[in-house]
C-alpha positions as CSV (number, residue, x, y, z in Angstrom):
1,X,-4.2,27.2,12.5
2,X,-3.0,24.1,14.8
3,X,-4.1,21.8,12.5
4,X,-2.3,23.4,9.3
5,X,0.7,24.0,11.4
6,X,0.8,20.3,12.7
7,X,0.0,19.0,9.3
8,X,2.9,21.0,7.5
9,X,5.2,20.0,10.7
10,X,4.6,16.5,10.1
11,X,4.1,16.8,6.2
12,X,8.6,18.0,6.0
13,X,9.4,15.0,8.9
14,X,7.5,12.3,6.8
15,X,9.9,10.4,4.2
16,X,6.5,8.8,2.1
17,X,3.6,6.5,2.7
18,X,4.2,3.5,4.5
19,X,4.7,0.7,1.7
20,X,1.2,-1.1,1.1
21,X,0.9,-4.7,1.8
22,X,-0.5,-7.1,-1.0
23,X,-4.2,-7.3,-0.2
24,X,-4.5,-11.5,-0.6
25,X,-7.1,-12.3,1.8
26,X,-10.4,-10.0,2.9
27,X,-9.7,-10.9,6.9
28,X,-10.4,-7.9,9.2
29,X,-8.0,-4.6,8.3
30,X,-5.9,-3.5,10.5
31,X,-8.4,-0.4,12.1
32,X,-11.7,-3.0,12.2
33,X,-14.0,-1.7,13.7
34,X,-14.4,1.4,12.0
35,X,-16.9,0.2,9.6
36,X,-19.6,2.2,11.1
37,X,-19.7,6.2,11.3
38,X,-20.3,6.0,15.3
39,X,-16.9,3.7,15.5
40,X,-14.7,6.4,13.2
41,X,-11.1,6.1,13.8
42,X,-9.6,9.3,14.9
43,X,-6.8,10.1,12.7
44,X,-4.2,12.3,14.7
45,X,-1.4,12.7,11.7
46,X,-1.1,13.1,8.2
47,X,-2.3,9.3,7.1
48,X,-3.8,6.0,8.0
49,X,-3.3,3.0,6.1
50,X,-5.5,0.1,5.3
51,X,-7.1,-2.0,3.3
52,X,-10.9,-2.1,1.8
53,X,-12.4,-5.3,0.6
54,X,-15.2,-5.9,-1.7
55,X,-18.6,-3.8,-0.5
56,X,-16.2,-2.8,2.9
57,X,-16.3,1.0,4.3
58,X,-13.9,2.1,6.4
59,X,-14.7,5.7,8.6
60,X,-12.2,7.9,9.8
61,X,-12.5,11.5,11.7
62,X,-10.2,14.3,11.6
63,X,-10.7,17.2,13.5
64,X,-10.8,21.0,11.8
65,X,-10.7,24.4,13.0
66,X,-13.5,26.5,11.2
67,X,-11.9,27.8,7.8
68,X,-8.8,25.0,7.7
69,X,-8.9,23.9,3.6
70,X,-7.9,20.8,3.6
71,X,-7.8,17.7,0.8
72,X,-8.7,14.6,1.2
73,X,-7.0,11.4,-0.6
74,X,-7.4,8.3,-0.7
75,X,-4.5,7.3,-2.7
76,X,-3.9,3.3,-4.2
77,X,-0.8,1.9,-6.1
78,X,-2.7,-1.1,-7.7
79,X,-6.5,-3.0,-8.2
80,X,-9.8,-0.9,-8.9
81,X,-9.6,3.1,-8.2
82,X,-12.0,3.9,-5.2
83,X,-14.7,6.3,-5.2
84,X,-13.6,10.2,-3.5
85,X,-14.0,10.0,0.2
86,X,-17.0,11.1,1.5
87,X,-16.9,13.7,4.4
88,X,-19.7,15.1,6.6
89,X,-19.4,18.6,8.9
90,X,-20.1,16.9,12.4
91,X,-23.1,16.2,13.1
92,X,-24.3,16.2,9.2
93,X,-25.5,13.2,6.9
94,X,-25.0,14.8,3.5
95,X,-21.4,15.0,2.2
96,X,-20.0,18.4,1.3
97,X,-16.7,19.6,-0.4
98,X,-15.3,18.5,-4.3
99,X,-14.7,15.4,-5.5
100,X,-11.2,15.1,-7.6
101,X,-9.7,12.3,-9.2
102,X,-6.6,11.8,-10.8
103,X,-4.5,8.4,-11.4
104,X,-3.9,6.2,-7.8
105,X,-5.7,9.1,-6.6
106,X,-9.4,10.1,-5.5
107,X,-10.5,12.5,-3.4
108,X,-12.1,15.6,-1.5
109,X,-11.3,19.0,-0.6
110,X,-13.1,21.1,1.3
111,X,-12.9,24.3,3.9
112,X,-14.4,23.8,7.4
113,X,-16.9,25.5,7.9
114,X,-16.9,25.3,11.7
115,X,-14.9,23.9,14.2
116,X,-14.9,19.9,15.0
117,X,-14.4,16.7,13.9
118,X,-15.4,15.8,10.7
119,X,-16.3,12.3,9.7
120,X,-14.9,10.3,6.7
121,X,-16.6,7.4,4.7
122,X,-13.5,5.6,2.2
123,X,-16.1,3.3,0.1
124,X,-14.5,-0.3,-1.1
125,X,-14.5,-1.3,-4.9
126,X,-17.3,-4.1,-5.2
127,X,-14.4,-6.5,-7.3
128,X,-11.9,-6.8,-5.5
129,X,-9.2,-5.9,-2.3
130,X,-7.4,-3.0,-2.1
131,X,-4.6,-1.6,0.3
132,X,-4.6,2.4,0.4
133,X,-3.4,5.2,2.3
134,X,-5.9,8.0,3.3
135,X,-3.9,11.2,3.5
136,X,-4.8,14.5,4.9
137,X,-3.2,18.0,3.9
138,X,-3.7,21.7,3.5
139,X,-4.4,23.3,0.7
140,X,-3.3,26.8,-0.5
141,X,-5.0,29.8,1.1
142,X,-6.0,28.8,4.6
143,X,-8.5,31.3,5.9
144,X,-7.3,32.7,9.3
C-alpha cells in the first residue's frame, strides 16, 4: 500500500515529464552504469529519464509490495518506438506481466506477486538514439 500511496502522492505534485534532450551523440547517459542487471538503478519516484543508444540496455529496480498492480512505460516523443520493458520478480530470469503498446508509448503491467524489488530491462532501438522517460504507476484495483 506504501508504494501506491507514494506513487499517487507524487503522481498529483508532478507537473509532466522532465522535457527530453535531443539525443545527438551516443556518449554515456546520464544513469551509466546501469547497463547490467547487477548495477540496476533504484528508482525511488514516479520516473527516470535517459537516453538509449543503438544495441544499449539500461536496468532499473523498483521495489513492490506483494499484490501492488502497477504499469510500466517507457514513453518517447521522437526516433524508433522501443520494445515494452522487460521486468523480472526478484530473483527471476524470465519476464512476466503484459506487454502494451500504444503511440510514444510501450510497456508492461503487471501485479507483484511477492514482496521486493523487481528488476527492469528498457532495450535500445538498433538504428538509432533515443531520449525517454521510464514511468511507473498504479493501475486500477490494487489488491490489499
Amino acid at each position: 500500500m506504501s508504494f501506491i500511496l507514494s506513487v499517487l502522492a507524487l503522481a498529483l505534485a508532478w507537473p509532466g515529464p522532465p522535457p527530453m534532450q535531443p539525443a545527438d551523440f551516443c556518449g554515456r547517459d546520464a544513469y551509466e552504469p546501469n547497463d547490467t542487471r547487477p548495477y540496476a538503478r533504484r528508482l525511488s519516484g514516479v520516473f527516470a529519464d535517459g537516453r538509449l543508444c543503438p544495441g544499449d540496455v539500461d536496468w532499473y529496480a523498483i521495489h513492490l509490495e506483494k499484490g501492488d498492480r502497477v504499469a510500466i512505460s517507457v514513453l518517447v516523443d521522437r526516433g524508433p518506438a522501443t520494445p515494452p520493458p522487460l521486468v523480472y520478480v526478484p530473483g527471476a530470469r524470465k519476464p512476466v506481466g503484459t506487454r502494451f503498446e500504444a503511440e510514444g508509448e510501450t510497456g508492461t503491467r503487471l501485479t507483484a506477486s511477492r514482496t521486493g524489488w523487481y528488476r527492469v530491462r528498457v532495450d535500445g532501438p538498433a538504428s538509432e538514439a533515443v531520449p525517454y522517460v521510464l514511468l511507473v504507476w498504479p493501475t486500477a484495483g490494487a489488491e490489499r
